[in-house]
N, C-alpha and C positions, 0 to 999 in steps of 0.2 A: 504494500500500500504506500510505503513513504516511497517509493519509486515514481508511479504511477503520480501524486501528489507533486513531487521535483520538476517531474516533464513534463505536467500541464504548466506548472510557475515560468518552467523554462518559453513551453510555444507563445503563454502570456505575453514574458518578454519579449516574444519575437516580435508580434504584433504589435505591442505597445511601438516598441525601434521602427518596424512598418509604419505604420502610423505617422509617426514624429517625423521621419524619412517624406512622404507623401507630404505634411503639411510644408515642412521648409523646400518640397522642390515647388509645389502648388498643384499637383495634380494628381491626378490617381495612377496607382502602382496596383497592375496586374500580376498575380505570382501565380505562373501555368502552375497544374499538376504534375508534370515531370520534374517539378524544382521543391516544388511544398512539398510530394512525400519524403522523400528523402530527407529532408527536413526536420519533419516529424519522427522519422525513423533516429534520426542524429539526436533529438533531447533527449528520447527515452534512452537510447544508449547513453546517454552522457551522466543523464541522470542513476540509470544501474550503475555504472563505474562508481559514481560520488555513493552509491548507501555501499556499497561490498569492502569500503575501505575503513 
């Protein structure tokens, strides 16, 4: 559970930086599917690495 927990905190983050990214250029930022999962695959891995230690 604290895994799954970490790497939602984590894609949060992403989005929030998306987000923040999009208002300082002024426009909207598309993120294909070929670039988001992977993505998503990378918190939860990042996030299991950070509880096993």
């Amino acid at each position: 559970m604290e895994t799954f927990g970490r790497g939602c905190l984590y894609l949060i983050g992403f989005v929030v930086l998306v987000l923040i990214l999009s208002a300082v250029v002024g426009s909207t930022i598309n993120i294909p599917w070929i670039i988001l999962i992977p993505v998503i695959i990378l918190a939860f891995w990042i996030a299991s690495k950070k509880s096993r230690k």
